[in-house]
C-alpha positions as CSV (number, residue, x, y, z in Angstrom):
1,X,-20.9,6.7,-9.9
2,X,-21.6,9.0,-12.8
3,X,-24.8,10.1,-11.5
4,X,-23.1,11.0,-8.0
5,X,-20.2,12.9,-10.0
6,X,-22.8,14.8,-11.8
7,X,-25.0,15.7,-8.8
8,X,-21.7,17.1,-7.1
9,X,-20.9,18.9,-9.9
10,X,-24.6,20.6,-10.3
11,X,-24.6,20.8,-6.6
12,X,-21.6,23.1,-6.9
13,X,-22.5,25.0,-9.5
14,X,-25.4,26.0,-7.9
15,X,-23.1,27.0,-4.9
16,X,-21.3,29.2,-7.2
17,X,-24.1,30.7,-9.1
18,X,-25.5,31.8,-5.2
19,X,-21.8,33.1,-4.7
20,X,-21.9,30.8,-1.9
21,X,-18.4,29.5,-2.5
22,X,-15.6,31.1,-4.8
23,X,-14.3,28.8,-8.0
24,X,-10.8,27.9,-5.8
25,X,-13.2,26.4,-3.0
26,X,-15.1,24.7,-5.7
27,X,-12.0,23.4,-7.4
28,X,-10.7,22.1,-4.5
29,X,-13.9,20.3,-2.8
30,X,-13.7,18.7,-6.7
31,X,-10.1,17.3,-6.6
32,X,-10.5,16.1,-2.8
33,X,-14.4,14.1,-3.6
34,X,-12.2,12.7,-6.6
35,X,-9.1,11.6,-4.8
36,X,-11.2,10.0,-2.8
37,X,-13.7,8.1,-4.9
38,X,-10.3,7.2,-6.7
39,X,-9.2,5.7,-3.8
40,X,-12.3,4.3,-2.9
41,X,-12.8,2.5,-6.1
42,X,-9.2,1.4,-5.9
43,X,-9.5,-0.3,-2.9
44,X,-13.0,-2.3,-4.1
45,X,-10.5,-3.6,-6.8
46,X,-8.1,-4.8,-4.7
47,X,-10.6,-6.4,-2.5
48,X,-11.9,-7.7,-5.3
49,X,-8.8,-9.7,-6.8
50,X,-7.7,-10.7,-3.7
51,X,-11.0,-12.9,-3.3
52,X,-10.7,-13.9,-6.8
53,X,-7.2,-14.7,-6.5
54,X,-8.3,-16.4,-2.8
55,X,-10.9,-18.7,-4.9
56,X,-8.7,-19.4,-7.3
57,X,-6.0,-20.9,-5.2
58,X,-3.2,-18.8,-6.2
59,X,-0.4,-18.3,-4.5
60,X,1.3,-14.5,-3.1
61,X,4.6,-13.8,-4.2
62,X,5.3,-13.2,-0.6
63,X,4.6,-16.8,0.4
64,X,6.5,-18.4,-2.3
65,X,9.2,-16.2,-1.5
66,X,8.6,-17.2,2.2
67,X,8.7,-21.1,1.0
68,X,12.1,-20.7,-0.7
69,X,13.7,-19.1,2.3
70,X,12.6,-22.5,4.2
71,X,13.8,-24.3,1.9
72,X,17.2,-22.9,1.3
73,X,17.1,-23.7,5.0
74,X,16.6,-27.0,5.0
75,X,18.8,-27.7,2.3
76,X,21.3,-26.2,4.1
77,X,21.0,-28.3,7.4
78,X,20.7,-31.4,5.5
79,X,24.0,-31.1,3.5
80,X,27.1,-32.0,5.5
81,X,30.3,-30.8,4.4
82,X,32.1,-33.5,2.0
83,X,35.4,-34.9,3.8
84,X,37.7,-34.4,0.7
85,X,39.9,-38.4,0.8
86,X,43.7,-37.8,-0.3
87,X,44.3,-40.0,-3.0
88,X,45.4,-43.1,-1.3
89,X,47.0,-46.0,-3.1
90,X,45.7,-49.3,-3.0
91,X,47.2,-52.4,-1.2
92,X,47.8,-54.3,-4.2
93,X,50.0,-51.7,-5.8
94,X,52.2,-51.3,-3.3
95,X,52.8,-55.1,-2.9
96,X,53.8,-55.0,-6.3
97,X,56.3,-52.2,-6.6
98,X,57.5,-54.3,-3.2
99,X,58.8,-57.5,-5.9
């Protein structure tokens, strides 16, 4: 990686010592080889913990998120509504007010 950026860089410098390009052109063809090793390298990464985290047996945020949802689901089909009972006197009480 650091042998490439300094190639580039001599590579362009040359450029510029041949007045071949201006110091904008330069600058520029700098910041977009940069942007994209940046993004190059940042995509390695990801690949990289992805596998790991594959390996590993970890679970995504998505899926747990996922799992909950089914879950709030299922607890929600399984739960009937309570029937709410009026407070109902018993049989034996009400014989013996009757006496």
């Amino acid at each position: 990686m650091s042998q490439d950026l300094f190639s580039a860089l001599r590579n362009y410098a040359t450029k510029l010592s041949n007045g071949e390009k201006t110091p904008a052109e330069i600058a520029s063809a700098l910041n977009t080889w940069l942007k994209e090793s940046g993004d190059s390298i940042k995509e390695r990464i990801e690949s990289e913990v992805a596998q790991s985290v594959a390996k590993m047996g970890f679970a995504k945020q998505s899926d747990l998120l996922k799992l909950q949802r089914e879950i709030d689901q299922l607890k929600g089909k399984n739960q009937k509504p309570a029937k709410k009972k009026s407070p109902s006197k018993s049989k034996s009480s009400v014989k013996k007010r009757a006496k």
